[in-house]
N, C-alpha and C positions, 0 to 999 in steps of 0.2 A: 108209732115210730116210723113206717114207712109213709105216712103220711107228711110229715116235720120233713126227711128226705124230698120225697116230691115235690114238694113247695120249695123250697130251698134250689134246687134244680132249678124250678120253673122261673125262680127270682134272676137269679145267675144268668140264665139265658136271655132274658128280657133287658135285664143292664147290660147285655154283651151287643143284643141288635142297638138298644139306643146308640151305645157310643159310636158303634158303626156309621149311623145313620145321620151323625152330629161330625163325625168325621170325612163325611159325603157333602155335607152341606156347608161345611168351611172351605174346601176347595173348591167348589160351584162359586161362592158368593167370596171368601176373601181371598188372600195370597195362599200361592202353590207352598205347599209344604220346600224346607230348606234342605237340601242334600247334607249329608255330613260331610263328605268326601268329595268336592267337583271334578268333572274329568280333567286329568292330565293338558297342560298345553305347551305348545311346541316353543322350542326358544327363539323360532322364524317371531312367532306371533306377540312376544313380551316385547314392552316398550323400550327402547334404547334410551338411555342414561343423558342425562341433560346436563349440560356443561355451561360454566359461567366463563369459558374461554371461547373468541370464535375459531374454527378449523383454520388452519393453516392454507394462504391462498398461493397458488399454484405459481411461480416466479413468471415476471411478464419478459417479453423479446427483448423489450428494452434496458434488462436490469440483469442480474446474475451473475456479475465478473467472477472472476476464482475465488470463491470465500476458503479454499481449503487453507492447509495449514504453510503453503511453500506460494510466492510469488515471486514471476518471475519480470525482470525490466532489460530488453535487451535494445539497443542501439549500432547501427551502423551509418557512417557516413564518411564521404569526403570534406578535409580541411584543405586549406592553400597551407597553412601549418599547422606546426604544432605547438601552440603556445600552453604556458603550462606557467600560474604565477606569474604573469607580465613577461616571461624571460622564454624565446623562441628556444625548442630542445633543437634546431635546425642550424642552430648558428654556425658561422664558418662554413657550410656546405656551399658548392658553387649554384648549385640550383635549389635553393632552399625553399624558397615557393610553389613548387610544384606538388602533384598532386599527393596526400598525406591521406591513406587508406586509413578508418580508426575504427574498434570495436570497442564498446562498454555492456557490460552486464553484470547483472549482478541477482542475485537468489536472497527472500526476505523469508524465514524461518518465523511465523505469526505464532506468537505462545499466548495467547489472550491477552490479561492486563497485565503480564510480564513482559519484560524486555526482549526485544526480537533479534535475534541473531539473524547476521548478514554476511554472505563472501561473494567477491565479487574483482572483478578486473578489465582492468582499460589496457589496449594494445594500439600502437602505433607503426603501419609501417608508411617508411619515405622510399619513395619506386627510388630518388637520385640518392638514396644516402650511398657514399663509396663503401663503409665497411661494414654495413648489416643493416638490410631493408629491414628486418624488425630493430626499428629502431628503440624503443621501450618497449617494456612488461611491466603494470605496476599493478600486483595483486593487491587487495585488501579486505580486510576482515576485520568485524564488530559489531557490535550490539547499538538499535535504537529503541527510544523507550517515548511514548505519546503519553508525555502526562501535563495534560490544558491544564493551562494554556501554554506550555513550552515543550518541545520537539528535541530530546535529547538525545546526542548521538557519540560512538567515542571509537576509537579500533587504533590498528596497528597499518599502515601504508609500507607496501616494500617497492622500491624503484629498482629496474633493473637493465640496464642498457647490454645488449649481447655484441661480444667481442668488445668491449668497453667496461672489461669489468672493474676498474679502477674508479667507475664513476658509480658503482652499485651503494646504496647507501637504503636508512630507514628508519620511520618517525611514526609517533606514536601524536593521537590527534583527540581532539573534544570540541563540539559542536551544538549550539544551543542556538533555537529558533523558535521565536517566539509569534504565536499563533494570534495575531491581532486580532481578528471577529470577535474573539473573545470581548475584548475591550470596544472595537464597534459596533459589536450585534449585529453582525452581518452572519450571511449564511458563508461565505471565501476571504479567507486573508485579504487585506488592502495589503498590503507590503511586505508583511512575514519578514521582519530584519531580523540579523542573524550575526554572529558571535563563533570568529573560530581561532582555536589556536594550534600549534602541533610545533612538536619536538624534536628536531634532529638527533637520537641518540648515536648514530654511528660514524658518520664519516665529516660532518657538519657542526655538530655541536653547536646548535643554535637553537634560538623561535622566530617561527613566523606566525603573524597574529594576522585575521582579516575581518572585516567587517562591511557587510552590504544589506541590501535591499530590492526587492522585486516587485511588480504589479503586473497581473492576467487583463488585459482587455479582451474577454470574452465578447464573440461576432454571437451571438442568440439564434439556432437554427439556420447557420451557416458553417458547421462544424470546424471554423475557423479560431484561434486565442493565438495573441502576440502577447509576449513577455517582454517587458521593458526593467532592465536591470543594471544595476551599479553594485563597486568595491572597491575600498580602499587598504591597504594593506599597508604592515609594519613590522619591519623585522629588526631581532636582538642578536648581535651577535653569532649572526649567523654568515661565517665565511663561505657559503654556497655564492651569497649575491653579494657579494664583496667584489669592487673592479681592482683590487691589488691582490695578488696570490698569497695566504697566507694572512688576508685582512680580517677583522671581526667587526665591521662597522653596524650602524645601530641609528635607527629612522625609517620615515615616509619610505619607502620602497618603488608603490606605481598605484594606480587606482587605471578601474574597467569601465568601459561601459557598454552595452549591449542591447541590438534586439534580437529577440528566438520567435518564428511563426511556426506553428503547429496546423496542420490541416487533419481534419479526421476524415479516412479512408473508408473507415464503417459508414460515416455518414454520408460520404460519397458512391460506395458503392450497396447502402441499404442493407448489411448485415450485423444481423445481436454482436456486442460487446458481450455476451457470453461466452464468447469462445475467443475473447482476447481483442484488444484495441490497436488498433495500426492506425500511423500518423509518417504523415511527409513531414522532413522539419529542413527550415530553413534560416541560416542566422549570420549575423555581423557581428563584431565588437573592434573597439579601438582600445588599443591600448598603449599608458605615454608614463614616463617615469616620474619622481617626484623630486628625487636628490640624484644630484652628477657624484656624489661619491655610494650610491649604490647599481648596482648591474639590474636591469629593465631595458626593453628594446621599445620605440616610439613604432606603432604600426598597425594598419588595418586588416584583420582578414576575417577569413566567413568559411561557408560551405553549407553543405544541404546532405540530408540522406533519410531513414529509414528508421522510426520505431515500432518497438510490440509489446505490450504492457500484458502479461495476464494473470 
């Protein structure tokens, strides 16, 4: 019996060196044995995540205008007048020509592909008016909507003459302009003609209808574009431009014509349109009536001043 033991033993020990020894000579001659568990590693050291989008590139000098949600267009200059619809708001003054102070501005409320809310207001003052150098106030407010290829626009106009308030009065208006590139496959409008009408609901009870057209001659790295522009207009029944008191006549009205030169200031003085664009402007138009039985003044004037787009 203790011999069966012995042996037994002695067997057990000799399979135990083999395996050993068979276990020594597979790491020598083949691959290292495999860990079950590999050491921990840091999240500096895992690979970063690959993307089928490229990173967003850093905005250049020359680009970045205000994309937020409010923009703003402000304007100042001197007129020799102040024409307004073919018809001088100067009329009967003794020195009606003289110099005519004007602010516009106005705030565009960007709500993506919904219609954009705008308010905004023109001021006139005449240094020789006798009874109130603010000679108008014409706030207004409305929504525009860019859906190309037309340019829709519509609000409420209120005119306001101080110490003249029997000439206060207010119309409601709509505006469509059509985005030609479309139609040329240009990269800028050729002409962008346009469609407007508006309603005297208060003091006038009339329409006034207009229709024109514009072209940019852009100067190419001379930070220079003249606007070359025309209009024709046509009113209904509207005793504003009636020449008998208490008239409702009905026609041709007066047609415009015009140029506007723009100088860019950025491009003259070498700073980003990021922080907003300034321009000299400088313009003429003539303007001449169509019918002796409607109110238009035959006359040239012009001025120059000062825009800020941001």
């Amino acid at each position: 019996m203790r011999e069966r033991v012995r042996t037994t033993g002695i067997a057990v020990l000799i399979l135990c060196v083999n395996v050993g020894l068979a276990r020594r000579v597979a790491g020598a001659d083949g691959p290292e044995p495999v860990e079950a568990f590999p050491p921990p590693a840091t999240l500096s050291l895992l690979p970063e995540d690959q993307s089928v989008y490229a990173p967003p590139a850093p905005p250049r000098e020359d680009e970045g205008l205000n994309a937020g949600g409010v923009n703003f267009d402000l304007q100042f200059r001197y007129a020799t007048d102040n024409v307004y619809r073919g018809v001088s708001r100067s009329e009967g003054i003794a020195r009606r020509h003289s110099p005519n102070l004007q602010f516009d501005g106005r705030a565009d409320f960007n709500l993506g592909k919904l219609p954009h809310p705008f308010v905004g207001a023109f001021v006139n003052i005449h240094s020789s008016d006798p009874i109130s150098r603010f000679q108008e106030v014409r706030p207004y407010v409305g929504l525009s909507w860019n859906v190309r290829p037309f340019v829709l626009e519509g609000g409420n106009i209120t005119y306001i003459f101080p110490e003249r308030d029997e000439l206060n009065t207010g119309e409601v208006y709509a505006k469509v302009t059509f985005d030609d590139s479309w139609l040329f496959r240009t990269d800028t409008p050729i002409l962008s003609p346009y469609g407007y009408a508006a309603y005297d609901y208060d003091k006038y009870d009339g329409w006034y209808f207009e229709a024109g057209l514009k072209h940019d001659f852009v100067f190419e790295n001379t930070g220079l574009t003249i606007t070359a522009l025309a209009n024709l207009a046509f009113v209904a029944s509207n005793s504003f431009y009636a020449t008998k008191p208490g008239g409702k006549e009905t026609g041709l009205q007066h047609y415009e014509v015009g140029v506007v030169g723009n100088y860019s200031l950025n491009h003259l003085f070498h700073f980003s349109p990021r922080y907003g664009t300034f321009t000299l402007q400088g313009f003429v138009y003539y303007d001449d009536r169509t019918s002796s039985n409607l109110r238009a003044d035959i006359q040239i004037w012009g001025g120059g001043g000062i825009g800020f787009h941001y």
